[in-house]
C-alpha positions as CSV (number, residue, x, y, z in Angstrom):
1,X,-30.3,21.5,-6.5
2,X,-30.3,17.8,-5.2
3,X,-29.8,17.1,-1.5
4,X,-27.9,14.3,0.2
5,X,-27.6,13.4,4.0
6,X,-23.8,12.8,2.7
7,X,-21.8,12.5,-0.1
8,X,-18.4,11.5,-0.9
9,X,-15.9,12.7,-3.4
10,X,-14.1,9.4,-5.0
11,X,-14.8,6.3,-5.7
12,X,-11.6,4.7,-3.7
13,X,-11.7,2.3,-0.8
14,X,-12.6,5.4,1.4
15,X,-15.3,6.4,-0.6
16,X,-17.0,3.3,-2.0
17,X,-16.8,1.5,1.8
18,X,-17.7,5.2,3.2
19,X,-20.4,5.1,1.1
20,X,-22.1,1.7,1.3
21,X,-21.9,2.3,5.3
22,X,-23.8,5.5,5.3
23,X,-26.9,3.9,3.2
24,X,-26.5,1.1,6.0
25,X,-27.2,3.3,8.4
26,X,-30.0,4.8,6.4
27,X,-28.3,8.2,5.1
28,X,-29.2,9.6,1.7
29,X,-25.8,9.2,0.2
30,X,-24.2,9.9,-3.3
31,X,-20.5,8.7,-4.2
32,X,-19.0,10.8,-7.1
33,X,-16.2,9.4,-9.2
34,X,-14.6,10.9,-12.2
35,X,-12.4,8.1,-13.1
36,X,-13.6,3.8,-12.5
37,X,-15.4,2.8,-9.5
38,X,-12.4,0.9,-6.9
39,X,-10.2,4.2,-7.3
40,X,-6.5,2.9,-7.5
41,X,-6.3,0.3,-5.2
42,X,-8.8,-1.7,-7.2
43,X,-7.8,-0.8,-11.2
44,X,-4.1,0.5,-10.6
45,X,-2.7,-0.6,-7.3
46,X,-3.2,-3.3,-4.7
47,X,-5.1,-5.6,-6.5
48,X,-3.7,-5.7,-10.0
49,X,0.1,-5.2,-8.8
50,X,-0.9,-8.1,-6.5
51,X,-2.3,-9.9,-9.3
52,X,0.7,-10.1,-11.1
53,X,3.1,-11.1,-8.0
54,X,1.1,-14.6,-7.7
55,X,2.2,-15.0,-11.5
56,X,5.6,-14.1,-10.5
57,X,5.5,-16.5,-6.9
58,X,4.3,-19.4,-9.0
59,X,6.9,-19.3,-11.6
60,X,9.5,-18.8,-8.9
61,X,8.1,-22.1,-7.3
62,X,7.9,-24.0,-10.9
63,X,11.5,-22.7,-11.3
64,X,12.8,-23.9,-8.1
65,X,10.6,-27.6,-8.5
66,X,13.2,-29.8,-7.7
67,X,13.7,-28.4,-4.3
68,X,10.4,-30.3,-4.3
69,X,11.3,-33.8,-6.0
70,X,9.6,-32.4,-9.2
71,X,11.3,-32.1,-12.6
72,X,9.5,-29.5,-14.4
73,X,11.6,-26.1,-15.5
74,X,9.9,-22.5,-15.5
75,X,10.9,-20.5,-18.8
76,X,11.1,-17.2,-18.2
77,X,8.3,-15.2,-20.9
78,X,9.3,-12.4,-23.6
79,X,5.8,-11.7,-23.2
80,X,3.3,-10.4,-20.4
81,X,0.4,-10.1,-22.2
82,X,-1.2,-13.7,-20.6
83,X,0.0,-12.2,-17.0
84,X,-1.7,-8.9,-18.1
85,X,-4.8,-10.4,-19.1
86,X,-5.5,-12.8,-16.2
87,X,-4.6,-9.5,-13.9
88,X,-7.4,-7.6,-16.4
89,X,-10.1,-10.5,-15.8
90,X,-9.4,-10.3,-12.0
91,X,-9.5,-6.6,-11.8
92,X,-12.7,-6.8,-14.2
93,X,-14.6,-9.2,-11.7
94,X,-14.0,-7.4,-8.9
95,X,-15.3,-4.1,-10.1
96,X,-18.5,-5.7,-11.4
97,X,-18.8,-7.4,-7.5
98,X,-18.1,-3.7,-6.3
99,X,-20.4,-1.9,-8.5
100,X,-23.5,-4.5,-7.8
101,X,-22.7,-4.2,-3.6
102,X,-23.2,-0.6,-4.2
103,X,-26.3,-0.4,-6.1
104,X,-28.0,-3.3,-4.1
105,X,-26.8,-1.1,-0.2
106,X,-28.9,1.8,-1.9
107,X,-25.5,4.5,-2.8
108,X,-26.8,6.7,-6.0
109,X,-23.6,6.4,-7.9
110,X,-22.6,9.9,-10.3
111,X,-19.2,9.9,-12.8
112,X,-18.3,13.0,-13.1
113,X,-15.3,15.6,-11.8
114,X,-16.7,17.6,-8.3
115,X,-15.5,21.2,-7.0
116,X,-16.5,23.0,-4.5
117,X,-18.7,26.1,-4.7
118,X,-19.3,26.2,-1.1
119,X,-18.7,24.6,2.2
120,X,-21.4,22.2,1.5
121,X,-22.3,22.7,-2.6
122,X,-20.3,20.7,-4.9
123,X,-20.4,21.6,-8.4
124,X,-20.2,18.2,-10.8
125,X,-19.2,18.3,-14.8
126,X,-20.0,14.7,-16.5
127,X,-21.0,13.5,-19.9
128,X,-24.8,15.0,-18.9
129,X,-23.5,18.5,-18.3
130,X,-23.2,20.5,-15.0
131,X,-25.2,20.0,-11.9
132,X,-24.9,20.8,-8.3
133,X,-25.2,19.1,-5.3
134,X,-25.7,19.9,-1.3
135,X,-24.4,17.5,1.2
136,X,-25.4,17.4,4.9
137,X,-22.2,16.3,5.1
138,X,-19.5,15.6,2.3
139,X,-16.4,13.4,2.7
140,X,-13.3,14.0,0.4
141,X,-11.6,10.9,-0.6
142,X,-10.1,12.0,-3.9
143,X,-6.9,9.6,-3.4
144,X,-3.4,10.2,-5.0
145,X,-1.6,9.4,-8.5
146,X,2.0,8.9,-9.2
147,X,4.2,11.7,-8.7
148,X,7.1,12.6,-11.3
149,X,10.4,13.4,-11.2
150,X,11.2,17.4,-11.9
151,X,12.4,16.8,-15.6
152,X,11.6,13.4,-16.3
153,X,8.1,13.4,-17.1
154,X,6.5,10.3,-17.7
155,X,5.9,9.4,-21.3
156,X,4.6,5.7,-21.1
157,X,7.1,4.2,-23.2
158,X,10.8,4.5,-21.1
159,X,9.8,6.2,-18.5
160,X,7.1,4.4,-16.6
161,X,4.4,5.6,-13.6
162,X,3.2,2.3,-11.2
163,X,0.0,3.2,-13.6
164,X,1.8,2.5,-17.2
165,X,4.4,-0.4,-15.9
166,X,1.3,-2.7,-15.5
167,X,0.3,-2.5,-18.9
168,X,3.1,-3.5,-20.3
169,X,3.1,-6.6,-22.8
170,X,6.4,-7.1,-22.8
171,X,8.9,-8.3,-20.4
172,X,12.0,-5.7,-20.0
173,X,15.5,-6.7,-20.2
174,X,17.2,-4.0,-17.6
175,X,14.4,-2.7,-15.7
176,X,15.4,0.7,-13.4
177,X,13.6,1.7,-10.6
178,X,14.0,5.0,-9.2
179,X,13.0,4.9,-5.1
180,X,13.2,1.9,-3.0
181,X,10.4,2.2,-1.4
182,X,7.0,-0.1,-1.1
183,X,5.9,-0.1,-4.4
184,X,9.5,0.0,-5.9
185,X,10.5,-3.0,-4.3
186,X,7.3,-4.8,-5.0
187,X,8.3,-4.0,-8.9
188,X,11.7,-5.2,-8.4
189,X,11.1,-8.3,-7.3
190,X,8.1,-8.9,-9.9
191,X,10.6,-8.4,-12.7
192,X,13.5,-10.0,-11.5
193,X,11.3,-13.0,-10.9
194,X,10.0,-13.5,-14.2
195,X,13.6,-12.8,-15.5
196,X,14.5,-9.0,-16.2
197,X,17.4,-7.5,-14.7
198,X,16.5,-5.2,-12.4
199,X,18.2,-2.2,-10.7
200,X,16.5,-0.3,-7.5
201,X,18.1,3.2,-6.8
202,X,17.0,4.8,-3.6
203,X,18.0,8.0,-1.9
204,X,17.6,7.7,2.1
205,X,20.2,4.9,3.4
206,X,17.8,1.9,3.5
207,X,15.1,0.0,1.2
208,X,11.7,0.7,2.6
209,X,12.8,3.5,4.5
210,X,9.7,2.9,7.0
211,X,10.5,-0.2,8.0
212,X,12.7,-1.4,10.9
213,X,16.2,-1.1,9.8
214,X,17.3,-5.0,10.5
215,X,14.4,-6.0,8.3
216,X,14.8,-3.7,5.3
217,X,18.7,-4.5,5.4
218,X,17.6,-8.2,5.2
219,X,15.9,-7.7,2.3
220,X,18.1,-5.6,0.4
221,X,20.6,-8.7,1.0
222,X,18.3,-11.2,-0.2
223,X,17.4,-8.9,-3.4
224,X,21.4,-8.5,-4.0
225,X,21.5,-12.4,-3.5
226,X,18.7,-12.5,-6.4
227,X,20.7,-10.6,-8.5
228,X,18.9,-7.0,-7.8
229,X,21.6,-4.4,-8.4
230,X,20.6,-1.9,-5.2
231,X,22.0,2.0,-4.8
232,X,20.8,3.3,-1.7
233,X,22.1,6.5,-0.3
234,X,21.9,8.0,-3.8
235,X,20.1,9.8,-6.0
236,X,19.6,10.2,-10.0
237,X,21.7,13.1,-11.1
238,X,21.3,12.7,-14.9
239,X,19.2,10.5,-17.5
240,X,19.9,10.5,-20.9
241,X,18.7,7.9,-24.1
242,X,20.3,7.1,-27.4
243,X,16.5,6.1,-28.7
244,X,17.0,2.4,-27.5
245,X,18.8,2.7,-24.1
246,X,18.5,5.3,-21.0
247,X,21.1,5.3,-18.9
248,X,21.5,7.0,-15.3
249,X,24.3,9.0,-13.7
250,X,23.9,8.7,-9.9
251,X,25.1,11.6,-7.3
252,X,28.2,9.7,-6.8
253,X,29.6,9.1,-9.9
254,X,28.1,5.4,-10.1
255,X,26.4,4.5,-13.8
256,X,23.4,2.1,-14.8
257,X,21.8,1.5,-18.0
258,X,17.5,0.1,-18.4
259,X,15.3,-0.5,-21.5
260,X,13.0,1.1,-19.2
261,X,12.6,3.3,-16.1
262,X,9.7,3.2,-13.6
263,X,10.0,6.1,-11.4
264,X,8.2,5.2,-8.4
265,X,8.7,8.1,-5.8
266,X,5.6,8.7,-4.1
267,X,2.5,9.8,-5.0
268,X,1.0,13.3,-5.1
269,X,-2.5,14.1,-3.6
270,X,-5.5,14.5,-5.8
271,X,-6.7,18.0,-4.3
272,X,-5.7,20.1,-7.4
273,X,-9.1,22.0,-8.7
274,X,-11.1,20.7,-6.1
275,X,-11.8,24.7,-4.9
276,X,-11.0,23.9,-1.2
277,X,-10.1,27.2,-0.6
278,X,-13.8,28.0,-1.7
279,X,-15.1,25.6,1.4
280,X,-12.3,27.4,3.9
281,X,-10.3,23.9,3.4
282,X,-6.9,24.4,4.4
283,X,-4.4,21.9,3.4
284,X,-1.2,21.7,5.3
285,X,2.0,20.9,2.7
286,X,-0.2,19.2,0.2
287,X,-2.2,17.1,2.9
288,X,-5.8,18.3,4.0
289,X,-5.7,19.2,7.1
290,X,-8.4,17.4,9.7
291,X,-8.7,17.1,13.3
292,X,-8.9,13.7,15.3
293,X,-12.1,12.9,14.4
294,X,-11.3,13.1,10.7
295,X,-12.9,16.9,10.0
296,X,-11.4,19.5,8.1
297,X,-11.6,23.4,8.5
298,X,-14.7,23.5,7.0
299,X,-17.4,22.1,9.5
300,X,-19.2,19.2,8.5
301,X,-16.4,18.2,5.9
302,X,-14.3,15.8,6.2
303,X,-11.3,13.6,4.5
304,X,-10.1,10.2,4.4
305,X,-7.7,8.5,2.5
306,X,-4.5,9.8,0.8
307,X,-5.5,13.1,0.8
308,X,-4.5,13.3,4.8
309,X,-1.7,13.4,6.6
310,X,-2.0,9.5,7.6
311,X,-0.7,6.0,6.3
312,X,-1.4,6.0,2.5
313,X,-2.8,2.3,2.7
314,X,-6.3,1.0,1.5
315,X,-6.8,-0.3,4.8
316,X,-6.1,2.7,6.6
317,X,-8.2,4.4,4.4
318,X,-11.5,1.8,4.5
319,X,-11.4,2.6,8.4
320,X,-10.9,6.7,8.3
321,X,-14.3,6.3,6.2
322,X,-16.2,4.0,8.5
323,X,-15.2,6.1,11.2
324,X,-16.6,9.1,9.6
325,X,-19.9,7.8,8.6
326,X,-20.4,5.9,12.1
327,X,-19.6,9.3,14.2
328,X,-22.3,11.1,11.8
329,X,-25.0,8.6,13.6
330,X,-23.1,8.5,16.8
331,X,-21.0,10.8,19.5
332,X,-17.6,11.1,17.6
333,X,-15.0,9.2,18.6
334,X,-11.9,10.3,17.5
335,X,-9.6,8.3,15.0
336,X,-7.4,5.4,16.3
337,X,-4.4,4.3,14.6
338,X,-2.9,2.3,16.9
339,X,-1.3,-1.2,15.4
340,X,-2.3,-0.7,12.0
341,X,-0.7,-3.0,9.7
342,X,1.8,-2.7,7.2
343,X,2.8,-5.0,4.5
344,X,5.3,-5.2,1.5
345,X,4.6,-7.9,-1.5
346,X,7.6,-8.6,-2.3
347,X,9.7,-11.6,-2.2
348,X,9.6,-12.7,0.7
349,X,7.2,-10.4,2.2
350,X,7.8,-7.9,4.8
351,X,5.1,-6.6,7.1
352,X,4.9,-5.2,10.6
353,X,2.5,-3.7,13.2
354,X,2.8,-1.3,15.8
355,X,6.2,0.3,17.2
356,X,9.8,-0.2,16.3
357,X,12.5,-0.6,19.1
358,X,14.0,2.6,17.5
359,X,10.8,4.4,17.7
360,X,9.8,3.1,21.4
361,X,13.0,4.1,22.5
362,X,12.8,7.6,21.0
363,X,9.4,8.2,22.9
364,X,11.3,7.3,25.7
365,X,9.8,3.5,26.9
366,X,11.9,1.0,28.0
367,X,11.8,-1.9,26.1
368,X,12.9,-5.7,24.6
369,X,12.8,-7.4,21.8
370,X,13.3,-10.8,21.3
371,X,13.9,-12.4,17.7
372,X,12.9,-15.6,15.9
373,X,14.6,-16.6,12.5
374,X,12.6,-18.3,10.4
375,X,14.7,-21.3,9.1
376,X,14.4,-22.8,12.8
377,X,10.8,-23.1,11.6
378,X,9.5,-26.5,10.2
379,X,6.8,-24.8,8.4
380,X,9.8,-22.9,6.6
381,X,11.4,-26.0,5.4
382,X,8.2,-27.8,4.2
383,X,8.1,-24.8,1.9
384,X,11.9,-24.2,1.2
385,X,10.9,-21.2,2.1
386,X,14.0,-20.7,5.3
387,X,15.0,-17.2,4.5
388,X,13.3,-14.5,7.3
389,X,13.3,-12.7,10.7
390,X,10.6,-12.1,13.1
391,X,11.2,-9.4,16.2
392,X,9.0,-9.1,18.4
393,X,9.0,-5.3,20.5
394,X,7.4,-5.0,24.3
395,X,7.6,-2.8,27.0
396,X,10.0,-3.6,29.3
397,X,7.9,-3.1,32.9
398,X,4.7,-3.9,32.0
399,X,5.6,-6.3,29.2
400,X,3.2,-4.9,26.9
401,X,3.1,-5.7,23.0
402,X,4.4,-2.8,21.4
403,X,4.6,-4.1,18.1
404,X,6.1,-7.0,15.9
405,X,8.3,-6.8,12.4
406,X,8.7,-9.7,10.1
407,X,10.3,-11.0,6.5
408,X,9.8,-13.8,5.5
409,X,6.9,-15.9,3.0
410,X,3.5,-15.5,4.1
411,X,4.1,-12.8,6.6
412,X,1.5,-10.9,5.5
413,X,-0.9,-12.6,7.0
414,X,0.9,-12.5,10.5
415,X,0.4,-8.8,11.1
416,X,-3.2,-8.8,11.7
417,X,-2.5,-11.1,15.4
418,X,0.1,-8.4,15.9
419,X,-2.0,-5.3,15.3
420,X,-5.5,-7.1,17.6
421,X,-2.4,-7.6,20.6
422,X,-1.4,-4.1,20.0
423,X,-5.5,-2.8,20.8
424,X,-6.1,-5.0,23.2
425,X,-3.2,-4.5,25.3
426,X,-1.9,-7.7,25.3
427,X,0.9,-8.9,26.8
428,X,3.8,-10.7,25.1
429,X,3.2,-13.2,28.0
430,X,-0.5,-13.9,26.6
431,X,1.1,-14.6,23.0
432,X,3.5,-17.1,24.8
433,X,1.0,-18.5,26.2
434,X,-1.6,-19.1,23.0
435,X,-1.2,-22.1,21.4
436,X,-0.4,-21.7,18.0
437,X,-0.9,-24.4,15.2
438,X,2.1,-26.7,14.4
439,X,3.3,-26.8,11.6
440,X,2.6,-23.1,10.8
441,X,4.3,-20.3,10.3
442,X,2.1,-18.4,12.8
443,X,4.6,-19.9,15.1
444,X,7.0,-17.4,15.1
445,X,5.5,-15.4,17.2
446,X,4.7,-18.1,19.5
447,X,8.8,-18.8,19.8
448,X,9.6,-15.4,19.6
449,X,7.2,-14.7,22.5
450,X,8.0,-17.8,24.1
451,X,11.7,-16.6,24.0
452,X,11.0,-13.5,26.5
453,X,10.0,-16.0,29.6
C-alpha cells in the first residue's frame, strides 16, 4: 500500500491549490481526480461560462457602437460554434498551465474514482485497475454537479444542465431558465445578449435570492428593460413537448413556451459512493459535516469546497484548502469567512462583500448605509455604461465597514477593496478618506463613503 503525508480527493480549485501548497511545504501529497484536472470551475463553470459572457459583452458593445460615434452593426449569430470554440481553446490552455504547475510543485497526480475503506485508506479504481492508498491526512474536495428537477431529467437536447447548455452550437430562439439564481441569471443575460428570447422563472420572491434585495430588484428591472420575461414567486408546475416545442405551466396559472430549457436549480454534492460512513464521516443534510478548522468526524480528514456547508464559490473553496494544508504544518487556526466576496456575471454585474443592512440589523447592530448611483459617475458615462447602485453598510457607533453591495459594469472587481476593509476593520471614514483614481469606477465607494461625513 502507498503512503502519502496527504492526499486529496478531487481535482477542483480545493484540491489542485490544496495540493500544490502541501508539496510547498514539503508534504508527500497525491491529488486524485476521476474526471479532468480544474474540476468544474475550470472545464464546466467559472471559466468557460465566463468565456462566453466576454463574447456576449463585446457584441453588446459592437451593437450599441454608435453610442460611441462608430457605425458598425452587431448581427446576432444562428451559430455558437466560433463562441464555443474560442471558450474550448481558452479552457484547453488553462488546463495545460494547471497540469504543468502541478507536476513542476512535485503533486503525484492519479485519475481514477476513490472510496473510503477506512478512516485513512482510500480505495482507487482507474484504467490500471485497483489500488489503495493511506494518507496521513486526506482532504475531500469532491465538488458538486447540477442538480435535476424530480421528473424532468436532463436529456441534453431540451432539457439542459449548466454542463450541456455550454456545448451547444446553436443559438436558441426562446431559451427558459428554471431558477433565478447566480448561474441562471448569468445564462439569461448571455442569451438574451447574443439575441435569444429568454425567460427566467424563479420560486423565492427575488432574482439572486442572496443578494440585497434593492440590488436584485434592480436587476430584475434592467433584465425586464432587456426584454427578459422574469416570474418570480413561482414555480414550474407542468412541462410538456409536442417534439419541437416545451412549454411550462407555472403554480399560478401563468404559461411560457422555449426551444429549450436549462434547469439551473442548484447543485447536488459529489459525496455519493465515496463510503464516508466507512471513515465515521457524517454528513449533515447532504453537506459533510466539519468543525472550524475544516475537519470532519473522522480525525485527520477533512473537507473543502462544495461538499461543506459554506459558500459554494471557487474562491471560497481555494482558501478552505490553503487553510487545511497550512494548519497541517502549523497550530490550527480556525476558518475565517469574514468579507468574502461575491460576484454575479451578468449584465451589469452584481457583487458584494460582507453584511447586508437586513442581515446587520437581524444580528441586532445598529447601522447606516449610504448609497451612490452610478450615472453620477463620469467613469459611467465614458463607458455608456450609467445604469447601477452602490450601498455601502457600517456600524452605526463605531462606524465600522460592515460590508458593501453593488450593480453596475465592472463591479466585480470592486469587491475585493470591500472584503480587505471588512478584515481589517476599517472604518467607512478611512475609505472616505483614500484617494481614489479619477476617472474610475472605484469611485463609488469613495462618494458613497464620502457621503457618511
Amino acid at each position: 500500500m502507498k503512503q502519502y503525508d496527504v492526499i486529496f480527493i478531487g481535482g477542483g480549485p480545493a484540491g489542485y491549490t490544496g495540493a500544490i501548497r502541501t508539496c510547498e511545504l514539503g508534504l508527500k501529497t497525491l491529488l486524485i481526480e476521476k474526471e479532468k484536472i480544474g474540476g468544474v470551475c475550470l472545464n464546466w463553470g467559472c471559466i468557460p461560462t465566463k468565456a462566453m459572457l466576454a463574447s456576449a459583452l463585446l457584441a453588446d458593445k459592437i451593437n450599441r457602437a454608435v453610442q460611441f460615434g462608430l457605425e458598425v452593426r452587431f448581427e446576432p449569430p444562428h451559430k455558437l460554434w466560433k463562441i464555443v470554440e474560442k471558450k474550448d481553446a481558452i479552457v484547453r490552455d488553462l488546463s495545460a498551465g494547471l497540469e504543468g504547475t502541478l507536476k513542476r510543485k512535485g503533486v503525484e497526480v492519479l485519475q481514477g474514482k476513490a472510496s473510503f475503506t477506512g478512516p485513512h485508506v482510500l480505495t482507487v479504481e482507474g484504467n490500471g485497475g485497483t489500488e489503495e492508498f493511506q494518507g496521513g491526512a486526506i482532504v475531500i474536495a469532491t465538488g458538486s454537479r447540477p442538480q435535476e428537477l424530480p421528473g424532468i431529467p436532463f436529456n441534453g437536447d431540451s432539457i439542459l444542465s449548466s454542463n450541456d447548455i455550454l456545448a451547444l452550437n446553436n443559438l436558441p430562439q426562446k431559451l427558459g431558465i428554471i431558477g433565478g439564481g447566480v448561474i441562471g441569471c448569468e445564462f439569461a443575460s448571455l442569451f438574451r445578449t447574443l439575441g435569444a428570447e429568454v425567460t427566467v422563472v424563479e420560486m423565492l420572491p427575488q432574482l439572486l435570492p442572496n443578494v440585497d434585495s434593492d440590488i436584485a430588484k434592480r436587476l430584475e428591472t434592467i433584465f425586464k428593460r432587456r426584454g427578459i420575461q422574469v416570474f418570480t414567486g413561482r414555480k414550474l408546475e407542468k412541462l410538456s413537448s409536442d417534439g419541437h416545442t416545451l412549454s411550462g405551466l407555472l403554480s399560478d396559472g401563468e404559461r411560457f413556451s422555449c426551444d429549450k430549457l436549462l434547469v439551473a436549480v442548484g447543485r447536488k454534492r459529489n459525496t455519493d459512493d465515496l463510503g464516508l460512513e466507512r471513515a465515521g464521516i457524517e454528513t449533515d443534510r447532504g453537506a459533510i459535516r466539519v468543525d472550524e478548522f475544516l475537519q470532519t468526524t473522522a480525525k485527520g480528514v477533512f473537507a473543502a469546497g462544495d461538499v461543506i456547508a459554506s459558500p459554494q464559490l471557487a474562491h471560497v473553496a481555494e482558501a478552505e484548502a490553503r487553510l487545511i494544508a497550512e494548519n497541517l504544518k502549523r497550530t490550527p487556526v480556525a476558518m475565517d469567512y469574514r468579507g468574502w466576496p461575491n460576484t454575479v456575471f451578468t449584465h451589469p454585474e452584481v457583487a458584494g462583500a460582507g453584511l447586508t443592512k437586513a442581515e446587520a440589523e437581524k444580528q441586532g447592530i445598529k447601522v447606516r448605509e449610504t448609497r451612490y448611483v452610478l450615472g453620477a459617475l463620469g467613469k459611467a458615462h465614458v463607458e455608456r455604461e450609467p445604469e447601477g447602485l452602490f450601498k455601502l453598510v457600517f456600524e452605526e457607533s463605531s462606524r465600522r465597514v460592515l460590508g458593501a453591495h453593488m450593480i453596475g459594469d465592472r463591479v466585480s472587481e470592486l469587491a475585493g477593496e470591500i472584503s480587505l476593509a471588512v478584515r481589517l476593520g476599517a472604518r467607512v471614514d478611512d475609505l472616505a478618506g483614500t484617494i481614489h483614481a479619477h476617472p474610475t469606477f472605484s469611485e463609488m465607494i469613495w462618494e458613497a463613503a464620502k457621503a457618511s461625513l
